[in-house]
C-alpha positions as CSV (number, residue, x, y, z in Angstrom):
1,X,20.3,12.6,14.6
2,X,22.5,15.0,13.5
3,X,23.8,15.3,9.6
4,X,27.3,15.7,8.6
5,X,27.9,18.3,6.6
6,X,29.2,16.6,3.6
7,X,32.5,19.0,1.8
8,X,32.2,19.3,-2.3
9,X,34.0,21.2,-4.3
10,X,32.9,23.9,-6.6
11,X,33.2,24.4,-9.7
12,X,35.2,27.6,-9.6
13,X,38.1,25.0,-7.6
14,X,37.5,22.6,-10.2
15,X,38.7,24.7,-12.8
16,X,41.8,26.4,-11.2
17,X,42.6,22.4,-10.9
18,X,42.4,22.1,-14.8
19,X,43.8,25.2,-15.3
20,X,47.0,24.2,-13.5
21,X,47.0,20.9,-15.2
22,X,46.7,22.3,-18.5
23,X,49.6,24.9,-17.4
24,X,51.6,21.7,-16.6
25,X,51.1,19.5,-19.7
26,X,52.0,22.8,-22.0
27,X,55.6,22.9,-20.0
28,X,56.0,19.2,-20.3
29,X,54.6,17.9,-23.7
30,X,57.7,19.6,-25.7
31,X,59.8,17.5,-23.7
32,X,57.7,14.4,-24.3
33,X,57.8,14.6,-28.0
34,X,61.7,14.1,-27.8
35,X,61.3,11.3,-25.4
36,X,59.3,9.7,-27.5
37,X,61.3,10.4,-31.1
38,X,64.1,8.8,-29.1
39,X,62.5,5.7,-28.2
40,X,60.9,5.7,-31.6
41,X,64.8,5.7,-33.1
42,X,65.5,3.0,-30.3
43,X,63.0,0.7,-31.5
44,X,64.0,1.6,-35.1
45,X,67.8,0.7,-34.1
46,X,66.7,-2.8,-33.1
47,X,64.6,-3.9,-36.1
48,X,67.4,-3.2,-38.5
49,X,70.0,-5.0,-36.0
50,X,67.0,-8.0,-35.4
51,X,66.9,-7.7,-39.2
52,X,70.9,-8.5,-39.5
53,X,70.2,-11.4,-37.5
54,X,67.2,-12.7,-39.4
55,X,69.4,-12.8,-42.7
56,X,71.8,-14.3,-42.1
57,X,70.1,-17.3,-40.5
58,X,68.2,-17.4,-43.2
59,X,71.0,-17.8,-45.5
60,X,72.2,-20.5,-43.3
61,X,68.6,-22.3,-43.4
62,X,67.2,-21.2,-47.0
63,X,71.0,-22.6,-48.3
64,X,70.6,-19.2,-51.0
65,X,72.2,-15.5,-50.5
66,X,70.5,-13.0,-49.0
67,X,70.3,-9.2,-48.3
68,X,69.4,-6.8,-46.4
69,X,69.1,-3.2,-48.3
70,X,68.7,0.2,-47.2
71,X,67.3,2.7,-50.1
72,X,67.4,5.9,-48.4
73,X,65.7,7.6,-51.4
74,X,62.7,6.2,-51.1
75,X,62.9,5.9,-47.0
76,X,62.4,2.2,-47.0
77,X,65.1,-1.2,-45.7
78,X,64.3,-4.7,-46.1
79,X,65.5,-8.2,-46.3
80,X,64.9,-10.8,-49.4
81,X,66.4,-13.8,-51.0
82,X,68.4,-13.0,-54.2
83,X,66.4,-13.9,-57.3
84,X,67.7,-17.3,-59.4
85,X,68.4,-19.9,-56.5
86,X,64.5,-21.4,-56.9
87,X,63.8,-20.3,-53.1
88,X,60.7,-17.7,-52.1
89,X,61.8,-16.1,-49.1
90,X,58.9,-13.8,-48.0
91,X,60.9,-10.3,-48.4
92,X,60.0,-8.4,-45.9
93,X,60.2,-4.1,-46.3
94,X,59.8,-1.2,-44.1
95,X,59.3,2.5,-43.7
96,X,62.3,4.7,-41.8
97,X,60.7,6.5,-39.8
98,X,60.6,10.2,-40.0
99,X,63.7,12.7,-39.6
100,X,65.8,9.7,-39.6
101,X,69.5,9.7,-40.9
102,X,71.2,6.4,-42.3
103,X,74.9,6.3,-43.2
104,X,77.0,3.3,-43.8
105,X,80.9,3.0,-44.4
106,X,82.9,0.8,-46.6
107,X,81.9,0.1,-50.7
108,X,78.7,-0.7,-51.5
109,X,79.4,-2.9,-54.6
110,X,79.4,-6.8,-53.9
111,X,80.8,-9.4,-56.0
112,X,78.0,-12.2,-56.8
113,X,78.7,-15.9,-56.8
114,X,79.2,-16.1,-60.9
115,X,81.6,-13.6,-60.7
116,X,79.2,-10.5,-61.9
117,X,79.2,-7.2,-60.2
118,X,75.9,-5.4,-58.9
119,X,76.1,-1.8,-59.7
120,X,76.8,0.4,-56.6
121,X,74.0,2.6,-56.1
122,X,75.6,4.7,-52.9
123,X,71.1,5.3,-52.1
124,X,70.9,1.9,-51.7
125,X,73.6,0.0,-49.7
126,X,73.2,-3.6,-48.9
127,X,74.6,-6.1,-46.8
128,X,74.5,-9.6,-48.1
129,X,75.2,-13.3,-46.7
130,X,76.0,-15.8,-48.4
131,X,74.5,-19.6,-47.4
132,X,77.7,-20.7,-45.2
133,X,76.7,-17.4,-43.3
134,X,79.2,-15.2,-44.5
135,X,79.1,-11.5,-45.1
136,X,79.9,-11.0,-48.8
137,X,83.2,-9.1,-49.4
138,X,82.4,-5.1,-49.8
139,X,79.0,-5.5,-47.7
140,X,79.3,-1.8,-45.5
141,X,81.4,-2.5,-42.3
142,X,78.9,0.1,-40.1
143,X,75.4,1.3,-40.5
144,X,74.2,4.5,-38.4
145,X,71.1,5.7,-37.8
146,X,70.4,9.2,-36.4
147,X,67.0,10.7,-35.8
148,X,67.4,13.9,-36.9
149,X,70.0,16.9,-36.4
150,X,68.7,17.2,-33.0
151,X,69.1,14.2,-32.4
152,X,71.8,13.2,-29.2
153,X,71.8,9.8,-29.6
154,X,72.9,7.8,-33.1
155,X,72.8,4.5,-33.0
156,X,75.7,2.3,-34.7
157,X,75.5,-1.4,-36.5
158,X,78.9,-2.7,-36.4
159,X,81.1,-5.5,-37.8
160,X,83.8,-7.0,-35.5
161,X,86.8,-7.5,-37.5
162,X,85.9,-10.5,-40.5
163,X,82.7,-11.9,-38.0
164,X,79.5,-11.7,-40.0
165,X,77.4,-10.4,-37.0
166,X,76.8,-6.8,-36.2
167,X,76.4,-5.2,-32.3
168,X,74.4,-2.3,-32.0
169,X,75.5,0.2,-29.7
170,X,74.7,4.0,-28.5
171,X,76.4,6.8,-29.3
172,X,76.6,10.5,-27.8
173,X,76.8,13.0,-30.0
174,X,78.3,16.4,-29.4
């Protein structure tokens, strides 16, 4: 009976192969790091636009106002009932992520149902509904979020006309 030689490799071809893979993840791995930023930003995009959503059916359901606020001082957006109706809506708050760039348009101050004012604080815009599903008069027409200035992509939250619903769509950017 004859035996078969049997073919290993050796170790001095097993480390050319590593070698070359390691030469290929250090060419590639800067351009992973903006692939994933960007679908970091997407997924960013879509929670504040879910978020939209989410308040104003609650403000529909809970029968009380309520906002959704961006502080971009402290880096942080959330939704909650406005204190005084006698509902708890579970407010809920998160973190921007980081790099990220948020700009609204339009007046930030928004007349309340007894007729007060809230103070305009342009760190903090909000956008609130009232129960009927409304957006409140002065409530930013556009929110945009960029990732950073190297950023290609912003993405845009936009009224249509008077509807109280935003779309979220893609922009280029020079």
């Amino acid at each position: 009976m004859t035996s078969a030689r049997q073919q290993r490799f050796s170790l001095l071809e097993l480390i050319l192969v590593l070698a070359l893979l390691v030469a290929a993840m250090a060419l590639v791995a800067p351009q992973l790091r903006g692939f994933f930023a960007g679908r970091r930003l997407d997924g960013e995009a879509r929670r504040l636009w879910a978020l939209t959503r989410y308040a104003r059916e609650q403000a529909m359901a809970q029968a009380v106002p309520v906002e959704l606020w961006l502080d971009t001082a402290a880096r942080q957006y959330g939704v909650q009932a406005l204190p005084g109706y006698g509902v708890a809506l579970a407010a809920l708050t998160y973190d921007l992520m980081d790099g990220a760039e948020v700009t609204t348009t339009a007046d930030t101050t928004l007349a309340l149902a007894e007729g007060r004012a809230a103070a305009a604080d342009p760190s903090r815009p909000r956008l609130l509904w009232w129960p009927d599903g409304a957006l409140a008069a002065g409530s930013p027409r556009e929110v945009a979020l960029r990732g950073g200035a190297d950023e290609r992509v912003a993405w845009r939250l936009q009224r249509q006309g008077a509807l109280p619903w935003f779309t979220l769509r893609a922009e280029a950017l020079p």
